[in-house]
N, CA, C and O atoms as CSV, one atom per row, in Angstrom:
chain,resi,resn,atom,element,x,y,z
A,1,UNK,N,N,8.366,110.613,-31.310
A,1,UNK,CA,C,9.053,110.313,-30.076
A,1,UNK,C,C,8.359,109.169,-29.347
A,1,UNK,O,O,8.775,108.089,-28.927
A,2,UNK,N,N,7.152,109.764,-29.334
A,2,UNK,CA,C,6.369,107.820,-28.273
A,2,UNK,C,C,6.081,106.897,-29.698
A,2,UNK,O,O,5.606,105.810,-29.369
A,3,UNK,N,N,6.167,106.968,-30.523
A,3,UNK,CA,C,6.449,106.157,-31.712
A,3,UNK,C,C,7.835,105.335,-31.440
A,3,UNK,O,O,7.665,104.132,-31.246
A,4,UNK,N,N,8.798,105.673,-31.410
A,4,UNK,CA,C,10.064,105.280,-31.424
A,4,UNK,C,C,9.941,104.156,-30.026
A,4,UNK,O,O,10.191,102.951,-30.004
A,5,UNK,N,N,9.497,104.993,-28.996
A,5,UNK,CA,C,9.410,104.073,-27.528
A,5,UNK,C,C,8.894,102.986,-27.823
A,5,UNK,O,O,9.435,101.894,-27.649
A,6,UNK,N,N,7.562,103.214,-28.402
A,6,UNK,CA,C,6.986,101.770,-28.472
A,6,UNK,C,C,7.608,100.225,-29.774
A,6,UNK,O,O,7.404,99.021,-29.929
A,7,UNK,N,N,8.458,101.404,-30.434
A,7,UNK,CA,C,8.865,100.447,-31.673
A,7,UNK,C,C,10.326,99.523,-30.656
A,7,UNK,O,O,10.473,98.301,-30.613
A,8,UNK,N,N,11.095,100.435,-30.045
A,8,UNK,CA,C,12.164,100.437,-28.922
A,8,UNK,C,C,11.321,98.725,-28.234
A,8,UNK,O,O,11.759,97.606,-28.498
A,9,UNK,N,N,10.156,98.999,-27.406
A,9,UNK,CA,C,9.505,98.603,-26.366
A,9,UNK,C,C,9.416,97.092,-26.662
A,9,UNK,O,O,9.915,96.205,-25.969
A,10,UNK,N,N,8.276,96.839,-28.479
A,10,UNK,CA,C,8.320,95.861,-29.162
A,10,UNK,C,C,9.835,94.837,-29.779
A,10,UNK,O,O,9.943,93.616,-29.899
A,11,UNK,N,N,10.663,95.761,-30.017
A,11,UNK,CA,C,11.847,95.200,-30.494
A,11,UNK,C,C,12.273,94.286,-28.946
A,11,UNK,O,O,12.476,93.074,-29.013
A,12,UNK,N,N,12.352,94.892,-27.864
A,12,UNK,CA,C,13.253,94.632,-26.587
A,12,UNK,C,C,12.302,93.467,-26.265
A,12,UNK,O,O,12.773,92.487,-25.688
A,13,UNK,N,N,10.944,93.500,-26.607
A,13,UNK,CA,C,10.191,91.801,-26.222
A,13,UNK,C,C,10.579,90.730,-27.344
A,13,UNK,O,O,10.419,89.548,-27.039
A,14,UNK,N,N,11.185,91.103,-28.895
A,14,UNK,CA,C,11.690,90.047,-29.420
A,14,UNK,C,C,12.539,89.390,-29.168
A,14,UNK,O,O,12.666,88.168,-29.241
A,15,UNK,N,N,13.513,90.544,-28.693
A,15,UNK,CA,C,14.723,89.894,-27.837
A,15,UNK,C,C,14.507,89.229,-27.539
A,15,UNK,O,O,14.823,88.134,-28.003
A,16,UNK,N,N,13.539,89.491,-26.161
A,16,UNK,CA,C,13.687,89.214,-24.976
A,16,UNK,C,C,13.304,87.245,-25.351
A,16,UNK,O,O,14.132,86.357,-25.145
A,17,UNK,N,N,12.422,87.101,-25.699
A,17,UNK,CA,C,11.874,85.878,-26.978
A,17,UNK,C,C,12.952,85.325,-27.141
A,17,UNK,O,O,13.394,84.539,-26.304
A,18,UNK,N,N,13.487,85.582,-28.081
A,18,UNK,CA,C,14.483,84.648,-28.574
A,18,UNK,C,C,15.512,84.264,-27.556
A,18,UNK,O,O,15.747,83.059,-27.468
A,19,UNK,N,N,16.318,85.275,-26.589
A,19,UNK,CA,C,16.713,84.594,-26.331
A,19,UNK,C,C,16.219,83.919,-24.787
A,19,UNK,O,O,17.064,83.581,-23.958
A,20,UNK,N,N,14.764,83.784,-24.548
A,20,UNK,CA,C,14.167,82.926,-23.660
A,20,UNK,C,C,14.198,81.207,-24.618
A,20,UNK,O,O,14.119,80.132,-24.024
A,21,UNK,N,N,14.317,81.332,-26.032
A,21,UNK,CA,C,14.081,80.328,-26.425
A,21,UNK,C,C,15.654,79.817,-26.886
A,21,UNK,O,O,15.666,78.638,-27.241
A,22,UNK,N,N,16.743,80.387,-26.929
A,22,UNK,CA,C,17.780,79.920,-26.564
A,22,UNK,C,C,18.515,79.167,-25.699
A,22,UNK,O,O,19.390,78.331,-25.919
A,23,UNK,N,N,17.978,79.631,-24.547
A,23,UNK,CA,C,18.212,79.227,-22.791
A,23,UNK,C,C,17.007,78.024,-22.476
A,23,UNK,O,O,17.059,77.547,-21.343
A,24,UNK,N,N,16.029,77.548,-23.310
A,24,UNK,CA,C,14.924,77.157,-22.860
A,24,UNK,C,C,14.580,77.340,-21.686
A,24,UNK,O,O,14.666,76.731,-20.620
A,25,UNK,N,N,14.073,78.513,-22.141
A,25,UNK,CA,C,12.910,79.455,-20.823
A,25,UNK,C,C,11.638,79.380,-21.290
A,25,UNK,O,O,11.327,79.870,-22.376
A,26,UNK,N,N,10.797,78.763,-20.514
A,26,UNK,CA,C,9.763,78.685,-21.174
A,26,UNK,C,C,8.572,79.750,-20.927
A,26,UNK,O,O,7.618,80.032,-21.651
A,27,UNK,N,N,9.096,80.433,-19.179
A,27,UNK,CA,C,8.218,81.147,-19.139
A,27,UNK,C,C,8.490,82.640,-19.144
A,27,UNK,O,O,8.334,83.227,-18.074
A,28,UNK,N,N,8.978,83.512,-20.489
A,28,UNK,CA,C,9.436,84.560,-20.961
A,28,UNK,C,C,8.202,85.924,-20.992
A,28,UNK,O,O,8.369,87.119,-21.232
A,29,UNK,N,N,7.114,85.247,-20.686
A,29,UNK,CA,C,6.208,86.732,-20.429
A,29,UNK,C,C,5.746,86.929,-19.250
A,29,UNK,O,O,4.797,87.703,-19.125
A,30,UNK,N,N,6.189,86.415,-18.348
A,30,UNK,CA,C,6.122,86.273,-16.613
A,30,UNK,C,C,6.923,88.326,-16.467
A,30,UNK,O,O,6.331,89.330,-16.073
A,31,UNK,N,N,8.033,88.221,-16.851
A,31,UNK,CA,C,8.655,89.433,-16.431
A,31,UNK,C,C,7.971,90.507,-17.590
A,31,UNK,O,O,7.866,91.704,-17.321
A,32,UNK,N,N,7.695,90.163,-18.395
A,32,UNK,CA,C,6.681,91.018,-19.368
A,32,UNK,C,C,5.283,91.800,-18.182
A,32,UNK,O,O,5.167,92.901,-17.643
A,33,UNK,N,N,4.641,90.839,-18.197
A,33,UNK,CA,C,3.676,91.025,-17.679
A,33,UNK,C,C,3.512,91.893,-16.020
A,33,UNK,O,O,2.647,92.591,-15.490
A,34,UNK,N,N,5.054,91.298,-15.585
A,34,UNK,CA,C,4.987,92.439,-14.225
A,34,UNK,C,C,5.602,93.205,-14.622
A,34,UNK,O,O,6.411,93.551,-13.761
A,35,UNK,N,N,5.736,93.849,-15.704
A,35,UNK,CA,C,6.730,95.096,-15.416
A,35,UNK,C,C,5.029,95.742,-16.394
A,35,UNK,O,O,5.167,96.927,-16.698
A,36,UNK,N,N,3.959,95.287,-16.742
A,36,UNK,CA,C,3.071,96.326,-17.435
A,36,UNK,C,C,2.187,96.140,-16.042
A,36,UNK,O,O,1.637,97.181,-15.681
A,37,UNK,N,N,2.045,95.399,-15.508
A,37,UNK,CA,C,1.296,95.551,-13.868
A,37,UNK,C,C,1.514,96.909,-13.138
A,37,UNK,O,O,0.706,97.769,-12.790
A,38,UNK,N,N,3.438,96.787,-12.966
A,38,UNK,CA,C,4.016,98.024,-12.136
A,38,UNK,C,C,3.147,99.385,-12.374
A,38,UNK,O,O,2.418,100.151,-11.744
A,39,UNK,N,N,3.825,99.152,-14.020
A,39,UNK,CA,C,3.380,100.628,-14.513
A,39,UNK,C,C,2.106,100.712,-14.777
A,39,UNK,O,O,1.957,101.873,-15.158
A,40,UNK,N,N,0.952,100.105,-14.807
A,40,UNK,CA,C,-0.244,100.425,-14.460
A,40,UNK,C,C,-0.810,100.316,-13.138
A,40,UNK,O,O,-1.853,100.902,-12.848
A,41,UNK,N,N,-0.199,99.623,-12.354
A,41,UNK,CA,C,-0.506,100.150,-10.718
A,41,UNK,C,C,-0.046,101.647,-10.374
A,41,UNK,O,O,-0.877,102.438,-9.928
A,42,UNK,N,N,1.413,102.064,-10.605
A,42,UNK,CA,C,1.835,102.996,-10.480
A,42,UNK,C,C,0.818,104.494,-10.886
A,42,UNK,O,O,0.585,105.469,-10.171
A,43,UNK,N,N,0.327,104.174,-12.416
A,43,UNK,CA,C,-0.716,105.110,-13.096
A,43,UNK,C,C,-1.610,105.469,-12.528
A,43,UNK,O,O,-1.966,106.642,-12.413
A,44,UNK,N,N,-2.322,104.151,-11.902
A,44,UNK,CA,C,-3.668,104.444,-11.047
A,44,UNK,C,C,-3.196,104.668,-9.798
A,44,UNK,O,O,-4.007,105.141,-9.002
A,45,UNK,N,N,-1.943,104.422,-9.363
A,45,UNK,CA,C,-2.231,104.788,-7.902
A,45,UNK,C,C,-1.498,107.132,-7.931
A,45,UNK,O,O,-1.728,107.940,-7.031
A,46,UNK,N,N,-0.859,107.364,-9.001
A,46,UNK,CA,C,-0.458,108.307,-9.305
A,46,UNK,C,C,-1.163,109.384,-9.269
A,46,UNK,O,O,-0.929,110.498,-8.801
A,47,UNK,N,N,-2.959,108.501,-10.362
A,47,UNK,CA,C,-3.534,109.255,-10.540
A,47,UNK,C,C,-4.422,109.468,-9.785
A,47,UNK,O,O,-5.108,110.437,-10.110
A,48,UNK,N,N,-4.845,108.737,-8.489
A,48,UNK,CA,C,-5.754,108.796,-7.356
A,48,UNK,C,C,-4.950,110.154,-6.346
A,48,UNK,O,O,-5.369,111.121,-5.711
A,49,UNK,N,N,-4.202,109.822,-6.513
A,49,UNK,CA,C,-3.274,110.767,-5.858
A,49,UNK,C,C,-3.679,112.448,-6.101
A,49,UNK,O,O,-4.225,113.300,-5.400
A,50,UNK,N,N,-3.013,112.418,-7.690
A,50,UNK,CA,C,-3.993,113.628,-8.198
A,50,UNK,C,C,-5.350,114.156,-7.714
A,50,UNK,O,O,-5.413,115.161,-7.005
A,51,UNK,N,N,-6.592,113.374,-8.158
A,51,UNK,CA,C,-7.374,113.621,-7.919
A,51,UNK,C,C,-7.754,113.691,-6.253
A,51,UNK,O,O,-8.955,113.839,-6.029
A,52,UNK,N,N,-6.794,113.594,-4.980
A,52,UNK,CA,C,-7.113,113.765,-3.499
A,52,UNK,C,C,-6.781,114.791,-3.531
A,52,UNK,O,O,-7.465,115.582,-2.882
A,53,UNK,N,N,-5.583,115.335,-4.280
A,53,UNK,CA,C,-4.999,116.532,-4.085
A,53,UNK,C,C,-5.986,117.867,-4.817
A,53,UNK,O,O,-5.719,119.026,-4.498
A,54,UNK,N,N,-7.125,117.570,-5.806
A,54,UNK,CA,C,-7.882,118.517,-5.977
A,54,UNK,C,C,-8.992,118.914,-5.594
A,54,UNK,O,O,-9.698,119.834,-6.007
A,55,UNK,N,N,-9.201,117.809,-4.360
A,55,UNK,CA,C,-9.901,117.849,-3.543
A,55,UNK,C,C,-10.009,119.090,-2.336
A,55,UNK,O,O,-11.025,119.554,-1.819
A,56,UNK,N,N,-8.248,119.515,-2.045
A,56,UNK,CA,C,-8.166,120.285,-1.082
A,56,UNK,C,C,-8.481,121.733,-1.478
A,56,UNK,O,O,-8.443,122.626,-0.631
């Protein structure tokens, strides 16, 4: 199952590739790169969270 996601994950950045190089886009890992920011801000701020809450 997280096998599949990540094969899913990799396929959707070839796309995403080609057709940045269709359109001449040159800068095609700009939206790559903030969407793995999000979800690792999100993680750490998720998991700080956690750990205040086992605090109480």
């Amino acid at each position: 199952m997280i096998s599949n996601y990540f094969r899913n994950y990799i396929s959707k950045i070839k796309e995403t590739k080609k057709i940045a190089r269709q359109k001449n886009i040159a800068i095609w890992y700009m939206p790559l790169i903030d969407s793995l920011l999000i979800t690792l801000g999100n993680a750490i701020w998720k998991s700080q969270g956690q750990f205040m809450g086992m605090d109480k």
